[in-house]
C-alpha positions in Angstrom: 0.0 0.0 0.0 2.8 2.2 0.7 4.7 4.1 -2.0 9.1 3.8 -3.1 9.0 0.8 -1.0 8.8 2.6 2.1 6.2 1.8 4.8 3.2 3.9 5.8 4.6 4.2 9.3 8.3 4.9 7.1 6.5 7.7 5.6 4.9 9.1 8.7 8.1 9.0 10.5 10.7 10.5 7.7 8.0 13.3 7.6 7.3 13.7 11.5 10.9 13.2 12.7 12.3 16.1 10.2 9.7 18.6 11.0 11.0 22.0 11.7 8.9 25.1 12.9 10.3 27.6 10.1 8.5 24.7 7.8 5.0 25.1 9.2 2.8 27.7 7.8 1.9 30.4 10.7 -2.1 29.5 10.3 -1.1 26.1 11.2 1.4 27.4 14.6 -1.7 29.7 15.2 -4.0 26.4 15.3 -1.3 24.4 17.5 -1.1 27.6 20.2 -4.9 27.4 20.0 -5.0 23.7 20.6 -2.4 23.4 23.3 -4.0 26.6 25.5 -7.2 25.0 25.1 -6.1 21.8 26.5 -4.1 23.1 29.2 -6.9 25.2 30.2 -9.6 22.1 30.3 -6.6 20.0 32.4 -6.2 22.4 34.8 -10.3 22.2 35.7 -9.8 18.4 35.4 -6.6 17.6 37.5 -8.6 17.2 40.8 -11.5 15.1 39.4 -11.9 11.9 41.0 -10.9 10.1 38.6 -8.0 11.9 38.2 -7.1 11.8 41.6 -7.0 7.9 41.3 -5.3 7.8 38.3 -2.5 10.2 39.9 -2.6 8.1 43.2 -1.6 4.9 40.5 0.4 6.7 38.8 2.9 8.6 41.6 2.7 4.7 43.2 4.1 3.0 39.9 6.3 5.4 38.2 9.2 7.1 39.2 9.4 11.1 39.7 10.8 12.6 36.9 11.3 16.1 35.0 7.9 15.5 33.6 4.9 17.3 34.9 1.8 17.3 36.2 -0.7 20.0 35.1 -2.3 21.5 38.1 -0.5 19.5 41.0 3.2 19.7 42.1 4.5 16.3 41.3 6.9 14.9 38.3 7.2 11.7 37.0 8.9 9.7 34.3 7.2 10.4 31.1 5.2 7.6 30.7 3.5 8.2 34.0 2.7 12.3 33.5 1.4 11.2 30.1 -1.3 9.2 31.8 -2.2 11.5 34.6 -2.4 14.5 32.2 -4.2 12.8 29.1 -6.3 11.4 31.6 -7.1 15.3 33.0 -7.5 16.4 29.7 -10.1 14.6 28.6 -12.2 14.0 31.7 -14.8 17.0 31.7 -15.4 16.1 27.6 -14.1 19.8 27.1 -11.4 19.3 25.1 -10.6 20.0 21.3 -12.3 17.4 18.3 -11.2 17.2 14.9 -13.9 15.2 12.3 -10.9 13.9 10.5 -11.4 10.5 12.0 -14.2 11.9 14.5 -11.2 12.2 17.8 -10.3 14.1 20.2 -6.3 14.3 18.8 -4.8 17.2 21.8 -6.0 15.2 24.7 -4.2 12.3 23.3 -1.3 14.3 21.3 -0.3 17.2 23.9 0.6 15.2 26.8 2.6 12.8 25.1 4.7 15.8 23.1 4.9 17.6 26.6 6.4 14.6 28.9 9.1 13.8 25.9 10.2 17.2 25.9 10.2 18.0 29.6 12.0 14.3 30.0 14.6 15.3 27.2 14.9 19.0 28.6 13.6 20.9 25.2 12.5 24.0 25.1 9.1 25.6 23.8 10.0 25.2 19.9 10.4 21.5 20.4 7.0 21.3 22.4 5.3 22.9 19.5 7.2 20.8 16.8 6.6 17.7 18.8 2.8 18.9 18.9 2.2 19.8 15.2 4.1 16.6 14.5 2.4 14.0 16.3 -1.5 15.9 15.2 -0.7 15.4 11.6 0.5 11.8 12.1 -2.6 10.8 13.9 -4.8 12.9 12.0 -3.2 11.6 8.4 -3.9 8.1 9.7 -7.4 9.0 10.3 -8.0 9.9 6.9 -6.7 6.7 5.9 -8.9 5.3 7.6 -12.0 7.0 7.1 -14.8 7.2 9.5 -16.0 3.8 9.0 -13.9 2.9 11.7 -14.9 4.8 14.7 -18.5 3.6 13.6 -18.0 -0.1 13.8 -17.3 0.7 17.3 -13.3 1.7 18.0 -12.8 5.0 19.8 -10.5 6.2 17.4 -9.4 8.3 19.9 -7.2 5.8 21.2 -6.6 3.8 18.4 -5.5 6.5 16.2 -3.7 9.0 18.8 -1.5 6.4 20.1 0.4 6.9 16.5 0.1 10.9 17.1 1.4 10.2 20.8 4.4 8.1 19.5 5.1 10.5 16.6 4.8 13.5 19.3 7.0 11.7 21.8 9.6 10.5 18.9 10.1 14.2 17.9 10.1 15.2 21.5 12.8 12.9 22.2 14.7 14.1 18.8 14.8 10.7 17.4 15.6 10.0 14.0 13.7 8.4 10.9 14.9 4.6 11.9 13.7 5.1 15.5 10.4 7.2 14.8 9.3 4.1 12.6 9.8 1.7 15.4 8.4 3.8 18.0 5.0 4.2 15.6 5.1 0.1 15.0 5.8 -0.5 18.5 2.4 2.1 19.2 0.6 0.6 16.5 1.0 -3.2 17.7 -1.0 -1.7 21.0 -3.5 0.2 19.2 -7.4 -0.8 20.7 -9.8 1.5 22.5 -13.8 0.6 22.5 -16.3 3.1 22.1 -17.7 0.6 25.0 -16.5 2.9 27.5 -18.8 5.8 26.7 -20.2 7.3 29.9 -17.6 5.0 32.1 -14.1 6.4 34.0 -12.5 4.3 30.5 -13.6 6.8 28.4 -10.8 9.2 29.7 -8.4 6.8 31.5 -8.1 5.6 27.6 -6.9 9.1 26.4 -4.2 8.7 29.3 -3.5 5.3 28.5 -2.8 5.8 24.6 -0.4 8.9 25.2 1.5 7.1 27.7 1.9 4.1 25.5 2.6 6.5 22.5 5.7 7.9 24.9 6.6 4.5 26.2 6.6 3.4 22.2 9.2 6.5 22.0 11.4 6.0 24.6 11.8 1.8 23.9 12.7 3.0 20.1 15.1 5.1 21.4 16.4 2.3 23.4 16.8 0.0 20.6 13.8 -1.8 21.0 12.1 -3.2 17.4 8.3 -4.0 16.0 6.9 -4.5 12.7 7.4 -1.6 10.4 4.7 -2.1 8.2 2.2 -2.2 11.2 -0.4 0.1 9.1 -0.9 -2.5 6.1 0.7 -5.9 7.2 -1.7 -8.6 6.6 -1.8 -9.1 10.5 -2.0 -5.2 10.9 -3.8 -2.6 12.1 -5.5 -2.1 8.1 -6.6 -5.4 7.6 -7.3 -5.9 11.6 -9.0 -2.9 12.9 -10.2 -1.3 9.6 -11.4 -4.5 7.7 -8.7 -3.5 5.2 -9.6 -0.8 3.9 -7.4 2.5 3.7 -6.3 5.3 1.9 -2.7 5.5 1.5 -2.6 9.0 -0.2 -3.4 10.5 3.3 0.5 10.0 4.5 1.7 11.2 1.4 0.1 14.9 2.0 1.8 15.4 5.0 3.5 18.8 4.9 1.1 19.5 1.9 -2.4 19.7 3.5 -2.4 20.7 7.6 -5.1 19.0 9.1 -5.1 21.7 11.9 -6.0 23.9 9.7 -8.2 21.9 6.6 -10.6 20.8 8.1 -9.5 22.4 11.5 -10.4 21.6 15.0 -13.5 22.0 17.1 -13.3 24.2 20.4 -15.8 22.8 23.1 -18.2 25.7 24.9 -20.2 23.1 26.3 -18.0 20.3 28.9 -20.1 17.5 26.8 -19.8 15.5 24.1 -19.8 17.5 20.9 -22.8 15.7 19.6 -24.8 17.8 22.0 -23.4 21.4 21.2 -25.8 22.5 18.0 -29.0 21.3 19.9 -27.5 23.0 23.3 -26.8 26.5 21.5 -30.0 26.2 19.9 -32.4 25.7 22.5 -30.4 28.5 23.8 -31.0 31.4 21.5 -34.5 30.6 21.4 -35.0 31.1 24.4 -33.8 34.3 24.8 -35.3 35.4 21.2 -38.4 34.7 22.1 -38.0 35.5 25.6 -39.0 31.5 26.9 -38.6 30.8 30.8 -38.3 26.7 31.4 -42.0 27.1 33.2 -43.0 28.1 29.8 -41.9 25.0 28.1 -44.4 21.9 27.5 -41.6 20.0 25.3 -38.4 20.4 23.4 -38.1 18.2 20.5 -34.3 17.2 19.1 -33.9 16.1 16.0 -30.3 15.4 14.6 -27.7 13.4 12.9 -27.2 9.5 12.6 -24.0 10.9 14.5 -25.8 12.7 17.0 -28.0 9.8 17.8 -25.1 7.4 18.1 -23.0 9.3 20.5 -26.0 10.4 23.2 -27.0 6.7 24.4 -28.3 8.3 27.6 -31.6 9.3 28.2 -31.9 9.4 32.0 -28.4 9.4 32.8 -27.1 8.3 36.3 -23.6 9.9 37.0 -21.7 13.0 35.5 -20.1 10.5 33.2 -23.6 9.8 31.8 -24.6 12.8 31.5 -21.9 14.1 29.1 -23.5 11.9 26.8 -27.1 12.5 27.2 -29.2 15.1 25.4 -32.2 15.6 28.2 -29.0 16.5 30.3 -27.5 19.0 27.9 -31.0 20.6 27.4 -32.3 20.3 30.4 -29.2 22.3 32.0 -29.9 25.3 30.0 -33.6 24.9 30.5 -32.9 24.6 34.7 -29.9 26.5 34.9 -29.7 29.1 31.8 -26.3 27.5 31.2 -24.3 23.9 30.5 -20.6 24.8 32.2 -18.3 22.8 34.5 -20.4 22.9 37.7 -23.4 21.3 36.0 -21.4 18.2 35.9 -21.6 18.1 39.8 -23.0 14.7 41.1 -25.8 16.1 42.7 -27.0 18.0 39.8 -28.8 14.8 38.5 -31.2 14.8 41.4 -32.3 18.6 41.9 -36.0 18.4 41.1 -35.6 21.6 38.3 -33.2 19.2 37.0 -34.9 15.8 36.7 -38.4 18.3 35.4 -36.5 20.1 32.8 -35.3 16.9 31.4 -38.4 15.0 31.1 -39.5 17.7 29.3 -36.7 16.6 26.2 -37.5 14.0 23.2 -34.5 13.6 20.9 -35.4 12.2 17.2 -32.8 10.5 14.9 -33.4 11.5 11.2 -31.7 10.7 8.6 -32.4 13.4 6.5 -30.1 15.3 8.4 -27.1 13.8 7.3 -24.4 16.5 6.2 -21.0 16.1 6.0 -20.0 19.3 6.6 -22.4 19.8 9.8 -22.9 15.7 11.0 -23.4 17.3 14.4 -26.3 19.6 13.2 -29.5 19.7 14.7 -33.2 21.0 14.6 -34.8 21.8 17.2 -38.7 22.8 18.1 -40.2 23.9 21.3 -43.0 24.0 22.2 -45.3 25.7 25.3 -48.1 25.4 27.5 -50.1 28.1 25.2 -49.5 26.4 22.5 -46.9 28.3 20.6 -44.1 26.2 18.7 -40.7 27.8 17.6 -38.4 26.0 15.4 -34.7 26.4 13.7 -31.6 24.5 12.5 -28.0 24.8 13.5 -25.5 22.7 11.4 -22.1 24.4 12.7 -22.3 25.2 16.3 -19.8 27.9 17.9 -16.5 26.4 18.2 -16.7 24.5 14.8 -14.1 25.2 11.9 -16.7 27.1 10.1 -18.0 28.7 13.1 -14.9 29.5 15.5 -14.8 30.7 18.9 -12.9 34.2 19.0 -9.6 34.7 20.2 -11.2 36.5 23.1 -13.8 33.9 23.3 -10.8 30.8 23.7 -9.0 33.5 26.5 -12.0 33.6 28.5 -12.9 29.6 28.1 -9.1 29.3 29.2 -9.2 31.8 32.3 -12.5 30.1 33.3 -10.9 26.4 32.9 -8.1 27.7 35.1 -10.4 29.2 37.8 -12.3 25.8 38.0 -9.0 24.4 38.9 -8.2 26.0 42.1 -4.9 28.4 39.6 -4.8 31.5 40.8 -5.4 34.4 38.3 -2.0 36.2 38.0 -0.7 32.3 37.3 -3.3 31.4 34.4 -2.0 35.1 32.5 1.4 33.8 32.9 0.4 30.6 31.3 -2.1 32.4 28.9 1.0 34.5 27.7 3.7 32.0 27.9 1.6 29.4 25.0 1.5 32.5 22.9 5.6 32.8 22.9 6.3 29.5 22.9 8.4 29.6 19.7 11.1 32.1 21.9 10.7 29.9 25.2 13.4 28.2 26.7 11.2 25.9 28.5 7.5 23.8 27.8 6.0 25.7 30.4 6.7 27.9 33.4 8.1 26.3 36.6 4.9 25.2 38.8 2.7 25.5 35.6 -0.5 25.7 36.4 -0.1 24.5 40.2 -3.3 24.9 42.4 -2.8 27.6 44.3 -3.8 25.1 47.5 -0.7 23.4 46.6 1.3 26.4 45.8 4.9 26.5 48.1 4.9 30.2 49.5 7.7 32.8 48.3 
């Protein structure tokens, strides 16, 4: 399948592992900034979850410390283990970044892996970015390879594609060449699994954690001289013919460097802590009720109707736990119809039981149709509601904010950013440091500030 004699993961890694930053297009630095603020921001509001505070408590227990990191808390570790605590944070609220190209959350997965190479091999903010660009492109090229068929026969491509952007990430962190980036991609790629399964479970984001851990631990055997098959991608045993039925585009490596997928399609910024299969239907029911000046006491019913995709993703109705509810539509509507709003504190246990809470989402139908079906919006929605007088009020989103064709402001990202950091305990004067230092990271001769992003509970006085 692969082109010159070389293998896919041969292309991926002469490309990745030769990546320079005066290469890149500025649109597609701009992107990475975006992407790497955004996920810092949404780890810092997850670090203390309770499933993060497990996952660190496993971690700190199994690995050793290290120059590597952790977002929001004062310990280091080996790389391996600050890329599971920290892909783990950044994907527990469902707040971070999504990119359609293979329907995956790439940062969660990508970042923490390019951040605990570079820390571990003492780089400065240039190689964080490189490593970052690097390892997106590789995981979003094998995507598109892919297709989308593969994330709907059930694998949370997620995990099975990031851990080849977490090895590429990790590989350039660690400034290893061609040879070694291969292995460390067919070392990933032998490891590659993640079931969609885990939807509304702790797996869900323990799995981000896992797949950018074993992308660095990938790195770091390659670098040690440790070998796997280097034709992983289309060996008849492989992950092609295994995971994907064997079916695959191999053009999609050969555009690397030529089409940025951080930039074509682009990436999806989160307003909404939920899966992004809620966020047209959430904004929607939104601005109509402030254009039409609706209070929930008003509202008989609100009628959904969306996507195949939409439909697939929110499998809870009358969800039980935060987890749940990230993946519920009655939750998503129901917030804005209780609370006026769908933000980090709505995924408080408790929220499930308030009696506005369980009223305003029995009051929410969601209806698959088919018609629907748009590439270019598969997470559009319609929705209707409908009140006690009688009066009904309809409209359609297809792009919600945050979408490539819809984007969030600069201004709207800072404020999403100094929120995220609030919600984790970082003290304001510390998340403008942080906010600033992302921005100059090609001039910074470090990842990230000393005590990045430490809660100021954990702080060590001056």
């Amino acid at each position: 399948m692969a082109s010159h004699g070389e293998t896919l993961a041969g292309q991926a890694a002469t490309w990745s592992s030769g990546l320079r930053l005066v290469d890149v297009p500025a649109p597609v630095v701009d992107a990475a900034r975006n992407c790497i603020l955004d996920l810092i921001g949404v780890s810092l509001a997850g670090a203390h979850d309770p499933l993060c505070e497990r996952v660190a408590a496993h971690a700190t227990a199994t690995y050793a410390p290290g120059a590597s990191a952790l977002l929001g808390r004062s310990e280091r570790l080996s790389p391996v283990g600050a890329a599971l605590v920290n892909g783990t944070a950044g994907h527990v609220l469902d707040f971070d970044d999504t990119s359609y190209t293979g329907i995956m959350h790439g940062s969660a997965v990508v970042f923490p892996a390019a951040l605990a190479a570079v820390q571990h091999a003492g780089g400065d903010g240039r190689r964080l970015l490189e490593a970052f660009i690097a390892g997106s492109e590789v995981t979003y090229a094998i995507a598109l390879l892919c297709g989308t068929g593969h994330y709907f026969s059930g694998w949370w491509s997620t995990a099975t594609f990031g851990i080849f952007g977490a090895a590429a990430a990790a590989a350039r962190g660690l400034g290893l060449d061609a040879a070694r980036t291969r292995m460390a991609l067919a070392i990933a790629g032998v490891q590659a699994s993640g079931l969609k399964a885990a939807f509304g479970t702790d797996a869900k984001p323990y799995m981000a954690g896992r797949a950018a851990a074993a992308g660095v631990e990938a790195a770091l055997l390659a670098a040690g001289g440790v070998t796997g098959p280097g034709d992983v991608l289309e060996n008849s045993r492989g992950f092609i013919q295994l995971l994907n039925r064997g079916q695959g585009d191999a053009a999609a490596l050969c555009r690397l460097g030529t089409t940025w997928r951080l930039v074509d399609p682009g990436i999806f910024f989160k307003q909404f802590p939920v899966c992004s299969a809620a966020h047209a239907a959430t904004e929607l029911t939104h601005r109509l009720m402030e254009r039409h000046a609706l209070l929930a006491p008003d509202i008989r019913e609100v009628v959904c109707e969306v996507t195949p995709t939409v439909a697939i993703s929110l499998v809870h109705d009358r969800p039980q736990s935060p987890q749940e509810a990230q993946f519920s539509m009655p939750f998503a509507i129901g917030s804005i119809l209780a609370f006026g709003s769908l933000g980090i504190a709505n995924l408080a246990p408790h929220t499930l039981s308030e009696p506005d809470m369980r009223d305003a989402m029995e009051k929410v139908v969601m209806i698959r149709d088919d018609s629907l079906h748009d590439e270019h919006a598969p997470e559009g929605a319609r929705v209707t509601i409908r009140t006690h007088d009688g009066q009904a009020f309809t409209d359609y989103l297809g792009q919600p904010t945050g979408m490539p064709g819809n984007p969030m402001t600069a201004e709207a990202l800072r404020t999403k950013f100094l929120r995220c950091c609030e919600a984790g305990g970082v003290a304001p004067a510390e998340a403008e440091r942080l906010y600033r230092h992302v921005f100059s990271l090609h001039t910074a001769a470090a990842p990230l500030p000393a005590a990045a992003g430490q809660a100021a509970s954990e702080a060590v006085p001056a």
